[in-house]
N, C-alpha and C positions, 0 to 999 in steps of 0.2 A: 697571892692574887685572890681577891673575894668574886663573891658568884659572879655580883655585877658587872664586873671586869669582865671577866671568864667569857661571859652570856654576849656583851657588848663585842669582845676582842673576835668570836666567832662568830657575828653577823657581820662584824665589819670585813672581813676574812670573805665572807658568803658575796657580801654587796661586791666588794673587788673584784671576784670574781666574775659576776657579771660580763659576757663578752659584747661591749658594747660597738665595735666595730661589724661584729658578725649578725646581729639585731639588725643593725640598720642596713647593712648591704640587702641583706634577706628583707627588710620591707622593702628596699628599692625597686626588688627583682634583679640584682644584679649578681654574681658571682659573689664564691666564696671565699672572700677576702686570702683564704691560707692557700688557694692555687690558682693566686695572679700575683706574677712581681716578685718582691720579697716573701710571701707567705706570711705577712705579719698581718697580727689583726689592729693593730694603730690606724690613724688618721691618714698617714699621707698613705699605704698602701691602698685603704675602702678608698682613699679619693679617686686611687688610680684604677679600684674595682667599680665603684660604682658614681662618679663625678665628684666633684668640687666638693656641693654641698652635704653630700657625704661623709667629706670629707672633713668639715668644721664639724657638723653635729655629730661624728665619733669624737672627735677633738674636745670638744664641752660635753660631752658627755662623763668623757673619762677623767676630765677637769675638776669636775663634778664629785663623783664619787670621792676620790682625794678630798675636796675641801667639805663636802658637807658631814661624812664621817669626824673628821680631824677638829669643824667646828663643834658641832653638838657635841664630842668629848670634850674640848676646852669647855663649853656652856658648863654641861656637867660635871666636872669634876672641879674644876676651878671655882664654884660658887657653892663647892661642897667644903666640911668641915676638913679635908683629909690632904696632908700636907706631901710635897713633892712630888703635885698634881701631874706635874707634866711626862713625869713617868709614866701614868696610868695613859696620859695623853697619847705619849710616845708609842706604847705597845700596841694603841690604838689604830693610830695612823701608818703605822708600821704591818698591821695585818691589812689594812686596805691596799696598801703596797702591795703588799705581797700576793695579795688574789688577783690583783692584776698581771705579776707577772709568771705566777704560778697557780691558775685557775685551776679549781676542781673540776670545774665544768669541762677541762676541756683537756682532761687529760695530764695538767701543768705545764702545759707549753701556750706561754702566754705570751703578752705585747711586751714590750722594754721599761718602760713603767715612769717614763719620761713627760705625759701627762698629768699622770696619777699624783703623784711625786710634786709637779707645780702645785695642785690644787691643795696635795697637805701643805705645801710651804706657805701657801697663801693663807692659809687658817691659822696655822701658826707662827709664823712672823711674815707678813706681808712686806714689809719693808728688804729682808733678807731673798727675800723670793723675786722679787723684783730687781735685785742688783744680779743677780742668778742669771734672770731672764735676760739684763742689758750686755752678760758677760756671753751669754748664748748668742744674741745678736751680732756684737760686734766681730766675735768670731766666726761665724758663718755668714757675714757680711763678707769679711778679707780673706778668707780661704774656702769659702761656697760650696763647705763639708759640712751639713747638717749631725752628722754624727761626731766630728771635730765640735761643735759647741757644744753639742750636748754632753760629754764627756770633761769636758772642760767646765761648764757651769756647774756640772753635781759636782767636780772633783775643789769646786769653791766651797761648795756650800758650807762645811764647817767651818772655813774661815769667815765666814759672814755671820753664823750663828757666834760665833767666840768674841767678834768685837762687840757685840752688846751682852752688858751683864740678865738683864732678864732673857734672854733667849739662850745662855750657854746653858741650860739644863739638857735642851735638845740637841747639843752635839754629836753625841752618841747617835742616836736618830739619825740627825741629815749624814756623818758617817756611814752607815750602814748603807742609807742608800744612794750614796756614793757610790758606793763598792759594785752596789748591784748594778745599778744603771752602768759603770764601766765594763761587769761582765758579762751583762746581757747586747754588748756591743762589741765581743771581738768578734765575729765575722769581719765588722767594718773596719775593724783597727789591721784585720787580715788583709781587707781591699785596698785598704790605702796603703802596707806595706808594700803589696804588687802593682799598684797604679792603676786600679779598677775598678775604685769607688765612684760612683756617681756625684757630679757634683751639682750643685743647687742650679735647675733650670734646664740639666739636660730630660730627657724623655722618659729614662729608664731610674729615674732616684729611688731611692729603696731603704732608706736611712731609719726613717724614727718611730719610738712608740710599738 
């Protein structure tokens, strides 16, 4: 790995970490996201800390970060001489991940990385990210488990990346965080084994990000 990598892999690392849930509660004036609800610092928790709109702008926030890291390395690297770009890509988008769900700032105990995660897919294969996202919906459409789609959407995403040849570089990648976004979710896989998860619309949901 050369400097630039190196230099690049540890601000993106930094940016992830950023706790964008806990920014925006605290300008709301409202609670601190990690002792209401869930304790999570994602979107639908601040929604439930500090309103709705809260609750989008931690949502695009953390969007955010995911795709504008995961772009500018694709810019960068892919318009550079230096071949099997997407690895550099990967390790890229892959510490943005990871400061999300393992922030320095905050000790490593971070959100589920279920936003983060959309926003690299959508930089690097938008089409893949998008079947992801229709596989999210229809599933927590029919069983109104928001943690049931999200587990299910990451546990697609290689197979999405592998049916087109330009994107199976990234396998490896959308595997990875597969994995994570599954493990950063058994609390819920433990709720819905006892019949205590929250489902989509009642008062107390507590699921994602």
């Amino acid at each position: 790995m050369n400097l630039q990598v190196m230099t690049f892999t540890i601000l993106a690392y930094l940016i992830g970490s950023i706790p964008t849930g806990i920014i925006v509660a605290k300008i709301s004036g409202a609670a601190d996201p990690r002792t209401v609800g869930s304790g999570n610092i994602g979107a639908t928790n601040v929604g439930r800390a500090a309103g709705k709109t809260a609750g989008i702008i931690t949502l695009a926030g953390d969007i955010l970060k995911g795709f504008l890291l995961a772009m500018l390395a694709t810019y960068l690297f892919s318009s550079s001489a230096e071949e099997n770009f997407q690895i550099m890509v990967s390790i890229i988008s892959l510490a943005v991940f990871l400061g999300h769900i393992f922030p320095i700032f905050l000790k490593f105990k971070g959100g589920k990385g279920v936003a983060t995660a959309l926003g690299v897919l959508l930089a690097i294969g938008p089409l893949q990210a998008v079947l992801a996202l229709l596989i999210f919906i229809i599933i927590a459409a029919v069983f109104r488990y928001v943690s049931v789609g999200s587990m299910i959407a990451a546990a697609s995403l290689p197979v999405w990346f592998g049916l087109f040849t330009s994107s199976r570089p990234y396998i490896p990648l959308t595997a990875i965080i597969a994995v994570l976004i599954i493990l950063k979710h058994l609390d819920n896989i433990k709720r819905l084994m006892q019949g205590t998860e929250n489902k989509i619309g009642s008062k107390k949901s507590n699921n994602l990000r």
